[in-house]
C-alpha positions in Angstrom: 52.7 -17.1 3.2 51.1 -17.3 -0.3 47.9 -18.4 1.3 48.0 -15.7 3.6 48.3 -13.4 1.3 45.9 -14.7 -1.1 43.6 -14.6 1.5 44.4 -11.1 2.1 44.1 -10.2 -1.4 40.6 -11.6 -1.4 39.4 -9.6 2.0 40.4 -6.5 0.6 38.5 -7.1 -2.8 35.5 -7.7 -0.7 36.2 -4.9 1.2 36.2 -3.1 -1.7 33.1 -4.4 -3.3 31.2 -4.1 0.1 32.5 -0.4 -0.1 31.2 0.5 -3.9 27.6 -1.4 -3.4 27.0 1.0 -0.6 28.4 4.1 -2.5 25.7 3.5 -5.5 22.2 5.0 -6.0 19.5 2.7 -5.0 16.6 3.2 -7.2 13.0 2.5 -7.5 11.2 1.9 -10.5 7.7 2.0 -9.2 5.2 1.2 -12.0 1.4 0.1 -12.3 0.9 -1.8 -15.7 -2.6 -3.0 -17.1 -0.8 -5.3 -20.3 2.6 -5.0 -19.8 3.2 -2.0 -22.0 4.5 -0.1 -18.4 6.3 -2.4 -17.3 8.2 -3.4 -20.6 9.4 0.4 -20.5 10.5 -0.1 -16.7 12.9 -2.9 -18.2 14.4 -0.4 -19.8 14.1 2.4 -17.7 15.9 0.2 -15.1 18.7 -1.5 -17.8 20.0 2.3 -18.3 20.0 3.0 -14.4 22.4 0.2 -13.8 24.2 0.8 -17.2 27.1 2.8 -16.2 27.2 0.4 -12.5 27.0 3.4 -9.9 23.2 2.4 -9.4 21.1 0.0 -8.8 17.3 -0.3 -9.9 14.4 -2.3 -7.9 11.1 -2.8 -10.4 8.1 -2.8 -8.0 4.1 -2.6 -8.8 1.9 -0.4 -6.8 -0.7 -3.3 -6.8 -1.0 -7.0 -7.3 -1.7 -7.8 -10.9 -3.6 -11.0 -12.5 -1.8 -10.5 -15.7 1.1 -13.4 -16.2 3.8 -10.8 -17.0 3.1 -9.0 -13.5 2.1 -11.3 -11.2 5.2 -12.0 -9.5 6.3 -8.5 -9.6 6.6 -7.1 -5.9 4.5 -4.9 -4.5 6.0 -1.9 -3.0 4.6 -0.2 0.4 4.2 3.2 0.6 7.0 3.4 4.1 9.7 2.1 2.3 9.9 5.0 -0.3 11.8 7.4 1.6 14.9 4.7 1.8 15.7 5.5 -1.7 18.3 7.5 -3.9 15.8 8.2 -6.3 12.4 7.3 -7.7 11.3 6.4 -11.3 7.3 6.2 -11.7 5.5 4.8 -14.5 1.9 4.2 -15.5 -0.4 3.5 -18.0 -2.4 7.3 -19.6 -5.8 7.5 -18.2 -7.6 9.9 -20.0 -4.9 12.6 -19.6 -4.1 11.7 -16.6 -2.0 9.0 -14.4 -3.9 5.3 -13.9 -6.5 4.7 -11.1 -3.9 2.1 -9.6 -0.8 5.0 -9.5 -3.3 7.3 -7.9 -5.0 5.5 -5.2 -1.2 4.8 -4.2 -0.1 8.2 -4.5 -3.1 9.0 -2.2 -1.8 6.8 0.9 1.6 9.3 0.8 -0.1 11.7 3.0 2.0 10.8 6.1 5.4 11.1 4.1 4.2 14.8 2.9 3.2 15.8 6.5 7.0 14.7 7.7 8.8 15.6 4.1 10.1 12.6 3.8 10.5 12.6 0.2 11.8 16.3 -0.1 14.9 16.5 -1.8 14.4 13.2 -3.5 14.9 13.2 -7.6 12.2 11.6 -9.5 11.5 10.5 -13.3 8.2 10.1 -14.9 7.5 7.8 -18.3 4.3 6.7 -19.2 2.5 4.3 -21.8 -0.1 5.6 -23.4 -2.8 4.1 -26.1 -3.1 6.7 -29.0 -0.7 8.9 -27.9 -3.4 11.5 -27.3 -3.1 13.9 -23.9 -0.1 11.6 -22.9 1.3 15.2 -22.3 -0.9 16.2 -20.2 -0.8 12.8 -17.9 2.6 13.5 -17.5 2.4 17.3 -16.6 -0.3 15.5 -14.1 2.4 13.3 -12.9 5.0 16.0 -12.3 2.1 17.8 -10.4 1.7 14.6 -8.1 5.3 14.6 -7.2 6.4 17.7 -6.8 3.9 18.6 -4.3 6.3 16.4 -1.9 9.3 18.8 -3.1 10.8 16.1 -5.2 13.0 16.9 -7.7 11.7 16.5 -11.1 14.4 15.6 -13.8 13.0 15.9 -17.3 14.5 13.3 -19.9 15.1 16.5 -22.2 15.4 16.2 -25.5 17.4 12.5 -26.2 17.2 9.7 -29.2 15.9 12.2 -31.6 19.1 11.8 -33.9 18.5 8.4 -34.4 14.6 8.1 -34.0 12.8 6.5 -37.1 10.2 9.6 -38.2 8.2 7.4 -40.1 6.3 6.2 -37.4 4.5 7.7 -34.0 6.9 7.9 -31.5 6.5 8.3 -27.8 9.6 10.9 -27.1 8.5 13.8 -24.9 11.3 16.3 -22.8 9.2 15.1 -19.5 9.2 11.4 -20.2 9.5 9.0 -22.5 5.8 7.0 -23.7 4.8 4.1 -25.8 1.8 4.5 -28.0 0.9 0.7 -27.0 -2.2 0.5 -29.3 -0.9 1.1 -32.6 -1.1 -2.1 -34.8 1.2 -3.8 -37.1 4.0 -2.0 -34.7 5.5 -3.0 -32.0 5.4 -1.9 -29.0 7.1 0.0 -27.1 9.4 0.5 -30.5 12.8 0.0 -30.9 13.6 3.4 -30.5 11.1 3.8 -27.3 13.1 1.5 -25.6 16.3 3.2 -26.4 14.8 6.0 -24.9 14.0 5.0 -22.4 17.4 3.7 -21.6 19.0 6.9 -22.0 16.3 8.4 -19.5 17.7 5.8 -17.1 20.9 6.5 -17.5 20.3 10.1 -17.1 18.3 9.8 -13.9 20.8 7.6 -12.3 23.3 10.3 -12.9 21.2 12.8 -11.1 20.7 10.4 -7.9 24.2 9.5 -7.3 25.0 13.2 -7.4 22.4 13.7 -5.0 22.8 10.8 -2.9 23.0 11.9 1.0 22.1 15.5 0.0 18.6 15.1 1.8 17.1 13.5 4.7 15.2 9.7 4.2 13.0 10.0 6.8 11.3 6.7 7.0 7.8 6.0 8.9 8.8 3.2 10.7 5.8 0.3 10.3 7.6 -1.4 14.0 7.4 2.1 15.6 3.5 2.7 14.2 2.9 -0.5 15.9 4.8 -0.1 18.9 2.7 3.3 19.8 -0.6 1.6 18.4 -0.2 -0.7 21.0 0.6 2.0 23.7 -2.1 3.9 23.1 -4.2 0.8 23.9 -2.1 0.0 26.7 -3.1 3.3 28.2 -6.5 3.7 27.3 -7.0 -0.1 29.4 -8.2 -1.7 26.5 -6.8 -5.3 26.6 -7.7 -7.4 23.8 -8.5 -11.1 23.8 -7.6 -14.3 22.4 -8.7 -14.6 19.0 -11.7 -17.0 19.2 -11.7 -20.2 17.4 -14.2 -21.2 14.9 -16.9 -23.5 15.8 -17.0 -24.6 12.5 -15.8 -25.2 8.9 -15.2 -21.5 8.2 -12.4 -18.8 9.3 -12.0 -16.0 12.2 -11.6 -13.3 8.8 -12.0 -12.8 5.3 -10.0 -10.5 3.7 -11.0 -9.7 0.0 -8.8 -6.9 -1.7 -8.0 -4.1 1.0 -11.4 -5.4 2.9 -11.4 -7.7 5.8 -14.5 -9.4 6.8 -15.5 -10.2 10.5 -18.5 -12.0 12.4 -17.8 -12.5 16.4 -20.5 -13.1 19.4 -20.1 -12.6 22.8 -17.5 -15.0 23.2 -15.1 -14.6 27.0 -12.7 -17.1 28.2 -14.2 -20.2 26.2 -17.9 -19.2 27.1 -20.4 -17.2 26.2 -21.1 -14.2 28.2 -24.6 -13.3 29.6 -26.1 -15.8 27.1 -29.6 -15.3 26.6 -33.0 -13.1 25.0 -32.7 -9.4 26.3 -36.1 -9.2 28.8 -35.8 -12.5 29.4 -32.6 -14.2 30.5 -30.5 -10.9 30.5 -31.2 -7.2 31.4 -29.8 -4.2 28.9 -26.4 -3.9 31.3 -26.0 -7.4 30.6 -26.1 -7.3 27.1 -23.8 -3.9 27.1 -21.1 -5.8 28.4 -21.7 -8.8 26.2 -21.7 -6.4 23.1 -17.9 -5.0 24.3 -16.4 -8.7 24.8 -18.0 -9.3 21.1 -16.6 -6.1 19.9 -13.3 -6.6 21.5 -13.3 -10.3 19.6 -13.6 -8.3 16.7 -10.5 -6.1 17.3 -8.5 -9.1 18.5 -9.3 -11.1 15.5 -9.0 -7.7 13.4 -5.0 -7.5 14.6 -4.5 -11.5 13.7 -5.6 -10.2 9.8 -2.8 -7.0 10.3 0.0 -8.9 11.9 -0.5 -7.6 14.8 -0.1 -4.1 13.3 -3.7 -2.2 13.4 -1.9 0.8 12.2 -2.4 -1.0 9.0 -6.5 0.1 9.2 -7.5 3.0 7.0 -11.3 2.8 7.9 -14.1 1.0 10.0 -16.7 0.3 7.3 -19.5 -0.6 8.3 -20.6 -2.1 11.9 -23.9 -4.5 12.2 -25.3 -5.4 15.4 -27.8 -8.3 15.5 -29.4 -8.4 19.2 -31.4 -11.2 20.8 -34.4 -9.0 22.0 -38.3 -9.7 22.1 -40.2 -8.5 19.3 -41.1 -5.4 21.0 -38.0 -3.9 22.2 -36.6 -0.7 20.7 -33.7 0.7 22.0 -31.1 -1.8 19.9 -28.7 1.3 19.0 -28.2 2.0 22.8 -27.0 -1.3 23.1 -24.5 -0.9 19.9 -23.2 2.3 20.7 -21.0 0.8 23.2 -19.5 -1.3 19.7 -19.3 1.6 18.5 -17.5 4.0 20.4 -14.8 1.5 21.2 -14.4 1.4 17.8 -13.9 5.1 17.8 -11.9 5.4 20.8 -9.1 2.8 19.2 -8.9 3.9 15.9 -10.2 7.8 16.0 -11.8 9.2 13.1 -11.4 5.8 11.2 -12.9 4.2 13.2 -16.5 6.2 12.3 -18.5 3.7 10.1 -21.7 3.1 8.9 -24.2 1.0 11.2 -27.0 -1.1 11.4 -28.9 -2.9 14.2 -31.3 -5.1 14.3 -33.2 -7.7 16.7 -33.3 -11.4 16.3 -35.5 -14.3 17.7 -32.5 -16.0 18.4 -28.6 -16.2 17.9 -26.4 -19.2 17.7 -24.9 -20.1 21.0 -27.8 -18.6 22.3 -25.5 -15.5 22.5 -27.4 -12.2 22.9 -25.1 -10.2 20.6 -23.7 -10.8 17.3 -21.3 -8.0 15.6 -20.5 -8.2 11.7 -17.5 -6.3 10.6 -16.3 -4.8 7.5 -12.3 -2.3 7.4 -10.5 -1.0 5.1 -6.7 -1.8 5.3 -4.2 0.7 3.7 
């Protein structure tokens, strides 16, 4: 019977811890850092979240960094924001203004303001500037970022000041607290920066639990985007193939940054189709239905780079069609239009790119189309 009730005992404590994990704030302290000066702030930023143990804080980067102190910091997506209590945002002072990386982010947020997903939602700005100079107005800038989604904005007020050393520059503001990260023989962010910081934490963690279920978190669901990407090829008859193999000691894709690279030819079922010169061994029909089976190895080798997701793509780039033609023929742009408005029929408006054709004395394979392919991924 002791057992039994020991084991009871224990149930109902996890019962009960199961029961206040999912009652606290979950919070995101979503940062870009050049040095570290950001990110040292979102340590504290996030200590002060979790210091009174009805929150929780998750440090994420908006960006993969090279720098040692980041580099195995995760790297957020932009779907996942609405599934939080609350938001804390940090970044280095550009000129006056928030970083490059914290912007270009902030720019992919377009579908979550279209469906209000992060109305309601309290947020918290800090920042780390060099001099200290316009790190007001990079905040103001911030504020201006967010609330345009209808977040709501919570100031750190006026905190630390009682015990703040006024000997030295310090980074206290009522919007956020900064670091002045280039001042030397101090370090940085201060003693008293830090504390600051804490106390901004604790602060905005009070704010989301009170808040908590108040507004909708209406996700974007990457599975559903998918799903209906898929669809819409399903209906528009466009089935795409196998992704080819390499025939030699390179691979199907490239992806450098948020750029992948593609070469394909006319590739079908293991052969090559309507191999050949244009005039010669093939007539313009011929290579117009080679130049969609190379185009459609593109796409299928284009969804291999996304996961299978091509919801994923923000852009066609650039589209380069090398034809195997005689030296007199013209008309190589009729023959890549039919690239091209595939492209635009799958993807839309991102799928208009810049283009070049051109006509070759031969193609390896003796294919009589080669596309080169450059997208953007988001």
């Amino acid at each position: 019977m002791k057992k039994l009730g020991s084991l009871f005992v224990l149930l109902l404590l996890l019962k009960i811890t199961n029961i206040m994990a999912q009652d606290k704030a979950k919070v995101l302290v979503l940062i870009h850092s050049d040095n570290g000066g950001t990110y040292e702030l979102a340590k504290e930023i996030a200590k002060g979240i979790e210091s009174d143990k009805n929150a929780t804080a998750i440090i994420k980067q908006v960006k993969t960094s090279q720098n040692q102190k980041l580099k195995d910091i995760p790297v957020a997506t932009v779907e996942e924001l609405p599934t939080y209590d609350g938001i804390a945002f940090g970044s280095p002072v550009y000129f006056g203004n928030i970083s490059t990386g914290m912007s270009e982010f902030l720019s992919k947020t377009v579908n979550l303001w279209t469906n209000h997903s992060l109305e309601g939602m309290p947020a918290t700005v800090f920042m780390s500037a060099g001099s200290g100079a316009g790190k007001e107005l990079a905040l103001q800038a911030f504020w201006n970022s967010l609330t345009v989604h209808g977040m709501v904005m919570v100031s750190n007020g006026i905190r630390g000041t009682e015990s703040i050393n006024k000997a030295i520059p310090q980074g206290n503001t009522v919007l956020g607290v900064t670091s002045m990260a280039s001042l030397k023989d101090v370090e940085r962010p201060t003693k008293d920066e830090r504390n600051i910081a804490e106390l901004q934490g604790k602060n905005f963690a009070k704010v989301a639990l009170a808040l908590k279920g108040t507004f909708a978190k209406k996700a974007i669901s990457t599975i559903e985007k998918s799903v209906n990407f898929n669809e819409t090829l399903k209906q528009k008859n466009i089935v795409l193939p196998q992704v080819p193999k390499p025939a030699g000691n390179y691979k199907p894709f490239v992806r450098s940054g948020n750029l992948v690279f593609i070469n394909q030819v006319a590739l079908k079922d293991g052969k090559i189709l309507n191999p050949g010169k244009l005039g010669v061994d093939v007539n313009e029909q011929q290579v117009k239905d080679a130049t969609r089976a190379t185009m459609l190895n593109v796409l299928s080798v284009l969804n291999e780079a996304v996961g299978g997701d091509l919801s994923k793509v923000k852009q066609c780039v650039q589209l380069t069609g090398i034809f195997n033609t005689k030296d007199d023929y013209t008309k190589h742009a009729d023959l890549m239009n039919i690239a091209s408005d595939l492209t635009v029929e799958v993807f839309g408006d991102k799928g208009k790119h810049a283009r070049a054709t051109l006509g070759a004395s031969s193609i390896p394979v003796n294919s009589s189309v080669e596309i080169q392919a450059i997208f953007e991924l988001e």
